[in-house]
Every structure is written in C-alpha cells, then in structure tokens.
C-alpha positions in Angstrom: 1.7 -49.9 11.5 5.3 -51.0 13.3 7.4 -48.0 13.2 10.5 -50.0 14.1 13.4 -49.3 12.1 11.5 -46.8 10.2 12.3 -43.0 10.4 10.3 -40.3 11.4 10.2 -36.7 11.1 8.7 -33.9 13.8 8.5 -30.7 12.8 9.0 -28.3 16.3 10.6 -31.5 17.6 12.9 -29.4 19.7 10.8 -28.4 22.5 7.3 -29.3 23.6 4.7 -31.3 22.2 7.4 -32.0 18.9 10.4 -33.1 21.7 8.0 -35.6 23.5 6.7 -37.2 20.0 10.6 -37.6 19.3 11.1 -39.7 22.7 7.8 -41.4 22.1 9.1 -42.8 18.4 12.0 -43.6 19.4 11.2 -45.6 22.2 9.4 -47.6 19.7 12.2 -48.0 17.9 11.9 -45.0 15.0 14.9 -43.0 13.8 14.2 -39.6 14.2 15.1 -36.6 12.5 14.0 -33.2 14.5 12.9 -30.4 12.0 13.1 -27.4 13.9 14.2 -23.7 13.8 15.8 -23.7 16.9 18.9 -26.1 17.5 17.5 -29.5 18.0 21.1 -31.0 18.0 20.8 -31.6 21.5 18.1 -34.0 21.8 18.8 -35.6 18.7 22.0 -36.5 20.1 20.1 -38.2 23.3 17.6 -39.8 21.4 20.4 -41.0 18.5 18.6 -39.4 16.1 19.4 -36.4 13.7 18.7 -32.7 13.6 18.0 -30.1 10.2 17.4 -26.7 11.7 15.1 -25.8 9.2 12.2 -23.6 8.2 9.1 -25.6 6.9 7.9 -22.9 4.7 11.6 -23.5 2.7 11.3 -26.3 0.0 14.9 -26.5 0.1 15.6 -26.7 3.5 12.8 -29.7 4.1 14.0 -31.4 1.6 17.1 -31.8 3.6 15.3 -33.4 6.5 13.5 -35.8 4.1 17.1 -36.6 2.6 18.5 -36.9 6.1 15.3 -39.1 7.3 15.5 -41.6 4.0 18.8 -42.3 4.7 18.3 -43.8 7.9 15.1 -46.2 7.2 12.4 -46.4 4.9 10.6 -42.6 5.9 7.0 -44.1 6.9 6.2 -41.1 9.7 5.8 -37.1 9.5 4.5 -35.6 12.9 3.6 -31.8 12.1 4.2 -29.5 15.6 5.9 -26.5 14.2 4.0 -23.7 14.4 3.4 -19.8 16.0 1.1 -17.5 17.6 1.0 -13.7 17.3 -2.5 -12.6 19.0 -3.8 -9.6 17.7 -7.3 -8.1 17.3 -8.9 -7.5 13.3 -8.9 -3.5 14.9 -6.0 -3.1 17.7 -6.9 -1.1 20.6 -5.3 2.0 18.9 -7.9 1.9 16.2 -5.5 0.1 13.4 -5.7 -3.0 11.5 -4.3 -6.1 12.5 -0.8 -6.3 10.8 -1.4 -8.2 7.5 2.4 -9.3 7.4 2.1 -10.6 10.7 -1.4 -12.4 10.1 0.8 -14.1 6.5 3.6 -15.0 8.5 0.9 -17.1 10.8 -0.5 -19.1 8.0 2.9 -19.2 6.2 3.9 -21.0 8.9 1.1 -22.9 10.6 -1.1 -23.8 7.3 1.6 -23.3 4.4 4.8 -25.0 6.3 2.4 -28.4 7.6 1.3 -29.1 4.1 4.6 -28.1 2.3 5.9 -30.8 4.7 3.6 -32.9 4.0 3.7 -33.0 0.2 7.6 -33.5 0.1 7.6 -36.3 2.9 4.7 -37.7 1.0 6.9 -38.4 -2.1 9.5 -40.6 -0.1 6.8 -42.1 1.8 5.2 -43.7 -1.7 8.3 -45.3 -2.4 8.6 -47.6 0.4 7.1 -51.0 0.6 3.5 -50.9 2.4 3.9 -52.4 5.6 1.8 -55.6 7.1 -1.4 -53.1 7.6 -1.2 -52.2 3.9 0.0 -48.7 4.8 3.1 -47.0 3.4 2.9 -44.3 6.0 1.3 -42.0 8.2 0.8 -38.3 8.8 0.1 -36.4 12.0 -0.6 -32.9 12.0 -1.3 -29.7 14.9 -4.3 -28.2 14.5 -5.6 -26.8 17.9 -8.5 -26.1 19.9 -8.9 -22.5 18.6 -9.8 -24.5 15.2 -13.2 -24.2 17.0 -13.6 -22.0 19.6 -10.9 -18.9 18.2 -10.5 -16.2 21.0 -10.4 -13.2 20.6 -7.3 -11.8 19.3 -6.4 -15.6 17.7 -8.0 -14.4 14.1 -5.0 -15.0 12.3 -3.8 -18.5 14.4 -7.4 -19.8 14.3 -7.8 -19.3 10.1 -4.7 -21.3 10.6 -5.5 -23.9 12.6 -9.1 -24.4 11.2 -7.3 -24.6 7.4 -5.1 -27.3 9.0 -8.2 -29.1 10.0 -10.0 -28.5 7.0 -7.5 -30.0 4.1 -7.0 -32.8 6.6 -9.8 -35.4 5.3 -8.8 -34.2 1.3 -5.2 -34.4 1.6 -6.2 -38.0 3.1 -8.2 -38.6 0.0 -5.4 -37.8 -2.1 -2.7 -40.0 -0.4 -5.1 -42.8 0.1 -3.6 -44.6 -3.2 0.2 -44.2 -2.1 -0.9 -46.2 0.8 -0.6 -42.8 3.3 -2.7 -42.2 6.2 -3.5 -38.9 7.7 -5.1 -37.2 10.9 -5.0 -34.2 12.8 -4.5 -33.5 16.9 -6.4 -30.0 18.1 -5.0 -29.8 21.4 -6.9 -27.6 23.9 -4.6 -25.8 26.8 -1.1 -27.9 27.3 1.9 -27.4 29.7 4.5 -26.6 27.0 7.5 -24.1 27.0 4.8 -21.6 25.7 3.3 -21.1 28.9 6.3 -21.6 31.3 6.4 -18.0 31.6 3.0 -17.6 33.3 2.6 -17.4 36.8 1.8 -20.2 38.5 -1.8 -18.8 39.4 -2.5 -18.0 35.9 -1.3 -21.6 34.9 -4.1 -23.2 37.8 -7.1 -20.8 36.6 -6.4 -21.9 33.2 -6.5 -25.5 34.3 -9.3 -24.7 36.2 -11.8 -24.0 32.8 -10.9 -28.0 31.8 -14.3 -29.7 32.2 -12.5 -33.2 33.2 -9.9 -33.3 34.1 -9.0 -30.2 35.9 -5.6 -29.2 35.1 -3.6 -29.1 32.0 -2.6 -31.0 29.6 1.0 -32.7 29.1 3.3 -33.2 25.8 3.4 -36.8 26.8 -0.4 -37.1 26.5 0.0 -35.5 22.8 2.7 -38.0 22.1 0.4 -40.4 22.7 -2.3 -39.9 20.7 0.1 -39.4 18.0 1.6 -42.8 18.5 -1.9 -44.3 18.3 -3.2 -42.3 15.3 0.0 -43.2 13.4 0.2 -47.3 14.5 -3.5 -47.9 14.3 -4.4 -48.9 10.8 -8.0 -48.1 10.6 -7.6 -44.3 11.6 -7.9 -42.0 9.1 -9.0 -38.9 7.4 -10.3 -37.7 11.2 -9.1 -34.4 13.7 -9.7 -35.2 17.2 -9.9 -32.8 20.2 -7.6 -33.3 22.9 -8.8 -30.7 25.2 -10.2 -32.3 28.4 -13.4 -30.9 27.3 -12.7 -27.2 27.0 -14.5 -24.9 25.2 -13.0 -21.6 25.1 -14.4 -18.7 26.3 -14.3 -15.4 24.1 -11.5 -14.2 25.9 
C-alpha cells in the first residue's frame, strides 16, 4: 500500500516511538495528523502536518483528529502509540491493594483508547477507494513486550498490553471486508523519553539483558516496522516482537 498523499494518524505522535512514525510517514509522502495529549504543534509544524491534542479514550475529541486527517487525503493509516504505565504490585509493600482507579485508568487508556481509535478511524477508512493492493487501509497498534513476559508490578499495563494483542487478529477479522488491515508491534526495552531519566548505568544494564543485539532499541527501528506492516499487503491479523530477543525477567 502507497501511502503517498494519503493521511495518517499517530496517536502519542508527540514524543517517542509516535514522533519517529510521524517523520517516517511523512518522508513517504503521508499527511500527518499527531493525536496526542501533550502539545504536538511543534512537530506537526516541522513535518507540515497537523496536531489535535486530544485524549483517545474521548469519542469527541478523536473524532476531531479523524475530521482533521480526512480533510487532508483519503485517511488510509492509524498508528496506535499513546499509552501509560503506573507499576504497582496486586498487594503494595504496605499491605494494600493495588489502586483499582489507577489499574482502570491503565486499560482506559492503553486497551480502551487504541480500539476507540480504531473503530472511529475505521469508519473513514471504509470510505476511501481500495488502493492498487486491494486494501482501503491499515492499522498499527502498541502492544509491548510485557504482553508476554509482565514484571512484576506491570499487572495492570500487561492485562493491557496482552488485551491489545489479543483483539488484534478479531478486530482484523472484522475489518477484513472494508478492505482494512491490522497488526500489532510489542516492543521490548526502547530508548524513548520514558527512560531518559535513568542513569546512564541503569540504561547499559538494561541493554545488557538483550540477547542480540546488546543495547536498546530506537524509535526509528519502531518506525520501521510500522512502515512495513502498514505498506506490505500480505501482512495481517499478526503481533510481532520487537525485542532483540528479551525475555524479561520477574523483576
């Protein structure tokens, strides 16, 4: 699928693994909009795209950025980064529960917010004309390593990421007659703004438990993979680990 002159959304496309999908589209020739909580006005300006500060869990407020994205080409891509993590343990040290606001706010966000994007890009996507490959569009979502191998303390962000994983083959199944393709990314351990507090000691060990190779991974290597999942035809329906190899470790 040619993305040219087509537009595309990222969700979290401020920072991170969302800000490098933006550059990677638009090199290709995709008009971007950047769905994102924080100000995104910045970059959208570099890349000539547009911004929505928005909240994904808000139908209103999406449905802005779908408006905004239709307006500027036929809206054929949805690239799913937004997302959070609160660690906490089922029983804190203290001896109380794990906060259940904080554990709904996690898969409010992270599980609720991907597919209530999905379901309202989906409708724009269906009315475009299917493209030389027969699709109409294609979907990328975040799931994560912790899908898999959830640390301790990640309860709430790994039901999350694992629910993101799971509806990823049936929402496929149910977009398959609009002509809509859809896949998921689990990343493993990646050099985003999340861990640019860390000391640069802490940053090595962790790059250290990558099988091959050892270091971590970049946003640039995400934007990548998204740009093949979303231009090859024949990929669908499938979550692929992007972790070097990892598998993590209780804690």
């Amino acid at each position: 699928m040619d993305v040219a002159g087509s537009s595309a959304i990222v969700t979290g496309g401020a920072s991170g693994l969302g800000a490098a999908t933006a550059r990677r589209l638009t090199a290709a020739g995709a008009h971007v909009v950047i769905l994102d909580v924080q100000d995104g006005a910045e970059l959208a300006s570099e890349l000539g795209g547009a911004s929505v500060q928005a909240d994904v869990t808000i139908e209103p407020e999406v449905s802005v950025a779908v408006d905004a994205a239709s307006e500027m080409g036929p809206l054929r891509v949805l690239v799913n980064c937004a997302g959070i993590g609160t660690p906490a343990r089922t029983i804190n040290r203290d001896g109380t529960p794990h906060d259940l606001q904080s554990f709904q706010r996690v898969i409010a966000i992270n599980l609720i917010g991907t597919f209530n994007c999905i379901r309202m890009a989906a409708v724009a996507m269906a009315q475009t004309e299917p493209t030389d490959g027969g699709s109409r569009g294609a979907i990328v979502n975040t799931a994560s390593v912790a899908a898999y191998d959830g640390q301790i303390g990640q309860a709430a962000y790994s039901a999350s990421k694992g629910g993101v994983v799971g509806m990823t083959l049936p929402v496929a199944r149910d977009l398959a007659s609009a002509g809509i393709r859809v896949n998921t990314i689990a990343p493993g351990i990646i050099d985003t703004p999340m861990l640019a507090g860390l000391p640069e000691a802490a940053r090595e060990s962790l790059g250290e438990q990558v099988l091959n190779p050892k270091r971590l991974g970049t946003p640039d290597e995400y934007a990548d993979l998204a740009y093949f999942l979303i231009t090859h035809d024949y990929m669908n329906g499938e979550s692929i680990r992007m972790d070097g190899g990892i598998r993590m470790a209780p804690k």
